[in-house]
C-alpha positions in Angstrom: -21.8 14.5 8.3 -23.3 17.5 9.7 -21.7 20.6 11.1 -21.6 19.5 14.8 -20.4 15.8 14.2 -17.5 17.5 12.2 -16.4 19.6 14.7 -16.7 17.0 17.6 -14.8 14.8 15.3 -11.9 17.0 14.8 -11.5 17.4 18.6 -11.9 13.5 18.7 -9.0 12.5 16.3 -5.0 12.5 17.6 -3.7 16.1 17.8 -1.0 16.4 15.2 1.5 18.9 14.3 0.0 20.0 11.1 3.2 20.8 9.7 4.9 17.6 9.8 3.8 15.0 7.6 5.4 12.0 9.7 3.5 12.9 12.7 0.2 10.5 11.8 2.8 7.7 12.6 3.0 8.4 16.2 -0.6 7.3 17.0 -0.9 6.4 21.0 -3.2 3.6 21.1 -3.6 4.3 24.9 -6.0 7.2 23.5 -9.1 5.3 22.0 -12.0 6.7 23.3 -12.8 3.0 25.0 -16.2 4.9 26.9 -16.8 7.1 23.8 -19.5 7.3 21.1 -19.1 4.9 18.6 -18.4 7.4 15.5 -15.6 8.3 17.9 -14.0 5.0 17.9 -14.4 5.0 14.2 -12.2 8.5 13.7 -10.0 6.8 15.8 -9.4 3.9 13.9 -9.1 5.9 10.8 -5.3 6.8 11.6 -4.8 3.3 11.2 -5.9 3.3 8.2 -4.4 6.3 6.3 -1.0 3.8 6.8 -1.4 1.6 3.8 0.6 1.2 0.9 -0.4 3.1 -2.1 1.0 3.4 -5.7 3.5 7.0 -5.3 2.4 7.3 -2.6 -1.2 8.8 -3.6 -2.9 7.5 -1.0 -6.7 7.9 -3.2 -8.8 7.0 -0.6 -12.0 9.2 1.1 -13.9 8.4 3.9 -17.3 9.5 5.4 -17.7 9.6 8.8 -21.4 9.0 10.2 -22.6 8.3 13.5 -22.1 4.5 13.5 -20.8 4.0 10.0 -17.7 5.1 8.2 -17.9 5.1 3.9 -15.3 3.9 1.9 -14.7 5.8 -1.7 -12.2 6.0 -4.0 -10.5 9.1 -4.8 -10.0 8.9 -8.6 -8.7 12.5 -8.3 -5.5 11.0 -7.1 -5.2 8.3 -9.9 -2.3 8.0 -12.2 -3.8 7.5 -15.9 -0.3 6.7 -17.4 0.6 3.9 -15.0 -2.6 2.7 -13.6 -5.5 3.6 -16.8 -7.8 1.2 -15.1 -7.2 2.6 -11.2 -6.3 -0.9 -10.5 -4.0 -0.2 -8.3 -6.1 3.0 -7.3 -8.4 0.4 -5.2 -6.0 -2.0 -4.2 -4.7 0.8 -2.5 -8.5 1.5 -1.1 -8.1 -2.3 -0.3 -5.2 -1.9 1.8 -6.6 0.9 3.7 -9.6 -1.2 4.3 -8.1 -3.8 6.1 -6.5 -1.5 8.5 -9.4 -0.2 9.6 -11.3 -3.6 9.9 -8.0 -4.5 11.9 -8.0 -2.2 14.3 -11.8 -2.2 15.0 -11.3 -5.8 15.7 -8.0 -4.9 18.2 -9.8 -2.7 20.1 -12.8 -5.1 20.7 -15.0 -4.9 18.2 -16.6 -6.9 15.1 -15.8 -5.1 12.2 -19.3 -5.5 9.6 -17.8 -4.9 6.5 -20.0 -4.5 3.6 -18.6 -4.3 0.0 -19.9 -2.0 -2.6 -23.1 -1.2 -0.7 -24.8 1.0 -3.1 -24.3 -0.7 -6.8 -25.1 3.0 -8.5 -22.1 4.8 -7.4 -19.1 3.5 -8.1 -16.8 5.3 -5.8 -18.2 4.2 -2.9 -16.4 0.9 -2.1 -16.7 0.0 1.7 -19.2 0.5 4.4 -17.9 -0.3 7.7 -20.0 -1.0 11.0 -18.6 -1.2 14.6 -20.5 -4.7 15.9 -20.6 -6.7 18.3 -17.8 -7.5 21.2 -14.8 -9.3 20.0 -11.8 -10.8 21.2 -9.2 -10.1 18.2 -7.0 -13.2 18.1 -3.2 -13.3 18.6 -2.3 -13.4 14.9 -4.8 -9.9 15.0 -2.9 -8.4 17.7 0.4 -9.1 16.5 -0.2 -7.7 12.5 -2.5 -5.0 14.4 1.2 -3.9 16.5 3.0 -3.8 12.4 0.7 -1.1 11.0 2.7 1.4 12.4 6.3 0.0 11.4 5.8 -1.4 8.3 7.4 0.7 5.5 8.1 0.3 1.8 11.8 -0.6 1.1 13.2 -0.1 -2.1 16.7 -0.6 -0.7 19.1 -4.0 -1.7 18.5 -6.5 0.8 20.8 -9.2 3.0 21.1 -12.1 1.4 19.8 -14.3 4.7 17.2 -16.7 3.1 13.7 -16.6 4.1 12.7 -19.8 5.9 10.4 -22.0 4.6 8.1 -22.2 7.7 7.6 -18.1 6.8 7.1 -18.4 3.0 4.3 -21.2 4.4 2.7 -18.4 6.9 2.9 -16.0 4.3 0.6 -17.7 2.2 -1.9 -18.8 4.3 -2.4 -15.2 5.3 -2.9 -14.2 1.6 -5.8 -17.1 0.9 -7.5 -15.5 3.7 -9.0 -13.0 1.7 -9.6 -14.9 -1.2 -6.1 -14.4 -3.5 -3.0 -16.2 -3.9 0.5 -15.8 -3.2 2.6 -17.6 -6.1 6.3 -17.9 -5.1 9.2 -17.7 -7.6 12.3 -19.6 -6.6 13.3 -21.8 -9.3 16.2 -20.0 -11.4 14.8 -20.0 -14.5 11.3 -18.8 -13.8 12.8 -16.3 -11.3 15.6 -15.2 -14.5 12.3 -15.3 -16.7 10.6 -12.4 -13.9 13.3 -10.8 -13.5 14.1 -9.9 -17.5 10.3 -9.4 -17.7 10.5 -6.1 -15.2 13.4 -5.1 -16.9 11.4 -5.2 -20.2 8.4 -2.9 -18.8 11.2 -0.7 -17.0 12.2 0.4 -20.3 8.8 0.4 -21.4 7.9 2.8 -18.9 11.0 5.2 -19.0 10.5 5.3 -22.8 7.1 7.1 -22.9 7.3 10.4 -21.4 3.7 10.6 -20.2 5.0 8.2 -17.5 7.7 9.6 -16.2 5.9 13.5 -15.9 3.6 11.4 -14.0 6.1 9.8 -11.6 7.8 12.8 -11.2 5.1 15.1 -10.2 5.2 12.4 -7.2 8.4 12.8 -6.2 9.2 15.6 -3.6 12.1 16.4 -1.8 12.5 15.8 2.3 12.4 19.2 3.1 9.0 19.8 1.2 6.1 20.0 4.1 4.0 17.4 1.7 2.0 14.4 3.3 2.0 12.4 0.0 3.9 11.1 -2.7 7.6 9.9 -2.7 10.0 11.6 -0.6 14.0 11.3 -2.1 15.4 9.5 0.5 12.8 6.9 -0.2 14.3 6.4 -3.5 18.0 6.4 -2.0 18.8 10.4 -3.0 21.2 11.9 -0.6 18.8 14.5 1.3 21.7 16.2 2.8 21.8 17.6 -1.2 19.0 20.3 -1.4 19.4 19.8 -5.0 19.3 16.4 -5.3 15.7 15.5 -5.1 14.6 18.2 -7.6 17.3 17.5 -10.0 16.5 13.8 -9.8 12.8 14.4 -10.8 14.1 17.4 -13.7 16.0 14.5 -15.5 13.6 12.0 -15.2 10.8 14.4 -17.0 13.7 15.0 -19.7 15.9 11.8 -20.8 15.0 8.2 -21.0 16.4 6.8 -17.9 15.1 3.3 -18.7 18.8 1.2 -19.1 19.7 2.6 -15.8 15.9 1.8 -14.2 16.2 -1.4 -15.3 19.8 -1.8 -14.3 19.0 -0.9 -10.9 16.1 -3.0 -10.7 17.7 -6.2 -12.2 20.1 -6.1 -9.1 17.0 -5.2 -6.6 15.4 -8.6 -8.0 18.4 -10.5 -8.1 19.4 -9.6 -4.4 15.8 -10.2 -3.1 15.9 -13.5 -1.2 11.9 -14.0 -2.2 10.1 -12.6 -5.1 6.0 -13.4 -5.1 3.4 -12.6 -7.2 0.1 -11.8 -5.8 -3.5 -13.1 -8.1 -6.9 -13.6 -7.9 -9.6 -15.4 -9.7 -10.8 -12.1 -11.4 -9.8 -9.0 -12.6 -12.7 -7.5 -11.4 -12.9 -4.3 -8.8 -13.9 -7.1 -6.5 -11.0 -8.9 -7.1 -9.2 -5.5 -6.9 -10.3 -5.0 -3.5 -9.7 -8.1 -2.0 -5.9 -7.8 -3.8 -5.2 -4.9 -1.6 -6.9 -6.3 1.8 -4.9 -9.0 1.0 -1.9 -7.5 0.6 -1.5 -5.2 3.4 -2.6 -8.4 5.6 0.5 -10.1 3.9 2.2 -7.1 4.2 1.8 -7.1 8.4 2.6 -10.4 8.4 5.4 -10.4 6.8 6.5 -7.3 9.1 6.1 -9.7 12.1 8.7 -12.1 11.2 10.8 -9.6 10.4 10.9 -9.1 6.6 11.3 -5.8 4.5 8.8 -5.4 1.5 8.7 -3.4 -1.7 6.7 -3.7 -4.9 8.4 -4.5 -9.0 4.9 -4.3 -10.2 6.1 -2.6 -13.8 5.6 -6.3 -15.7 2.0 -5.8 -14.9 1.9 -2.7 -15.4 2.5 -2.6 -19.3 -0.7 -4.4 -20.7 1.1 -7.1 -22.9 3.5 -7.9 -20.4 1.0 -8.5 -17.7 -0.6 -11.3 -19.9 2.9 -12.9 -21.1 3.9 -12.8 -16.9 1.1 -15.3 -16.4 2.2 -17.3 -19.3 5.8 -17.4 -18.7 5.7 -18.6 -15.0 2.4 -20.5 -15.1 0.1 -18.0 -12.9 -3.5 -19.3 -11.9 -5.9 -16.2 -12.0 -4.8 -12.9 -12.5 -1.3 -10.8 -11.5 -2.0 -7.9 -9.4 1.0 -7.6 -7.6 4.5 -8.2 -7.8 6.3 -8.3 -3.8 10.1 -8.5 -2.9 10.9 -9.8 0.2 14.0 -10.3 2.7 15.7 -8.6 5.6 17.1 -5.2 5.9 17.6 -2.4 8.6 14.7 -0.1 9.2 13.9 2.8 6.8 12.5 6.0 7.5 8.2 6.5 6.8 7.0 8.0 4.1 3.9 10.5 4.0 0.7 10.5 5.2 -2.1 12.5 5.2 -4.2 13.4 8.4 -7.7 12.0 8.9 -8.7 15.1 8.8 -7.7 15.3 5.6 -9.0 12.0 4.0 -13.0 12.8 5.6 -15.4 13.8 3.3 
């Protein structure tokens, strides 16, 4: 992007107050630039999607802003070798981020022409996105387009209020939209079988210490002017401590907190009225991709009825347990992603980084 288009882009995206990392929540749709130049609408659009769901909280995305194209890449300087040695996650994440900017092109009237991997040679660069033709987004559009800015990551207990069938039903159908699958576990067994399988890698995980200097290093206190990772009160720490946060993450680098991870989790599993496992056909960065479009469109669904979501991805996580996970509850294709889902009050936001921040 040259010089000029920088600087006009800067004045184009949402003024924010640099030193609060909540503030890229409060975007007023009312401000796209409707009559403006089309790599304005694109900047625009870009708040959107620097929303998404990633693993800490790393949010490893980069875009490139041209006159009528924004590029997609990866940002493998925010990956997490211990947990995700693959970056897995690291583009499912991209994924994510992806669909909420081809959903709110399409909201605001526009085709989104989205082109995967464009240039086969470099490897970063995941998405090319176009700003086509008119387009009347649908209803289902505009009603996961009004979630992006609500939805949130819950890692509290939730209500035991079952889920309706008619939702689990919608849920699904949203997921096979971009090519994966939503497998639901409700039968006892194979739900006691899941549950004592992210028990297993939680103890994995806490046991090697390379894991938990990694998660750590992502966890910040409240009061920290950060715009990623996790904040305490995310985890459930009482902010009101100015100790607590820091002392959490100081014990966590020191002692195997694994019984007490898993412990927690067991209960968080137990208590969740739905428990899902995404898949796909492949385990390709293709398939990676279109796991993380797919979830964040499952995601905004789910938002709509009315659900609270969090992740117990730790079973596939830890290599050998991912394969035993699709032979224990009989998984087609490939776990990428493990969601819990019921109902629970509303929970702060977590993090973001401006555009200006995520442009290349």
């Amino acid at each position: 992007m040259s010089a000029k288009l920088e600087h006009q882009a800067d004045r184009a995206l949402i003024p924010l107050e640099e030193k609060d990392p909540l503030a890229v929540w409060n975007i007023n749709e009312a401000d796209y630039p409707y009559s403006g130049q089309t790599w304005e609408k694109l900047s625009f659009c870009l708040n959107y999607a620097t929303l998404a769901p990633s693993s800490h909280n790393s949010q490893p995305w980069r875009f490139k802003l041209g006159m009528d194209e924004v590029k997609l890449y990866a940002d493998r300087t925010r990956a997490l070798p211990v947990a995700d040695p693959f970056d897995r996650e690291l583009v499912m994440s991209c994924g994510a981020a992806l669909f909420n900017l081809r959903l709110a092109i399409q909201y605001f009237g526009h085709q989104a022409e989205t082109y995967l991997f464009p240039d086969g040679t470099t490897r970063d660069l995941l998405a090319l996105v176009q700003i086509g033709s008119p387009y009347r987004a649908s209803r289902q559009e505009h009603v996961m387009f009004s979630q992006i800015t609500s939805r949130r990551t819950n890692r509290h207990r939730f209500h035991d209020k079952p889920v309706p069938s008619e939702i689990i039903a919608d849920l699904h159908r949203e997921v096979t939209v971009e090519g994966a699958s939503l497998r639901f576990v409700s039968e006892p067994i194979l739900k006691s079988r899941l549950i004592a399988l992210i028990c297993e890698a939680d103890c994995v995980q806490m046991n090697d210490a390379c894991f938990r200097r990694e998660l750590a290093a992502w966890i910040h206190p409240a009061r920290y002017v950060t715009h990623d990772g996790i904040p305490g009160y995310a985890l459930g720490l009482n902010q009101l401590l100015a100790f607590s946060t820091p002392l959490y993450a100081s014990a966590l680098r020191t002692f195997d907190l694994g019984n007490g991870t898993a412990a927690r989790d067991r209960k968080l599993a137990e208590g969740s009225p739905v428990l899902a496992v995404l898949t796909t056909d492949f385990d390709t960065q293709a398939a990676w991709l279109a796991a993380g479009q797919a979830l964040e469109r499952v995601l905004l669904a789910a938002r709509a009825h009315g659900l609270s979501a969090s992740f117990l991805n730790q079973p596939i996580e830890v290599a050998n347990l991912r394969q035993t996970l699709g032979e224990v509850i009989s998984l087609p294709g490939f776990p990428q992603i493990i969601l819990r889902l019921g109902y629970d009050s509303e929970v702060p936001p977590t993090p973001r980084r401006s555009v200006r921040d995520i442009l290349l």
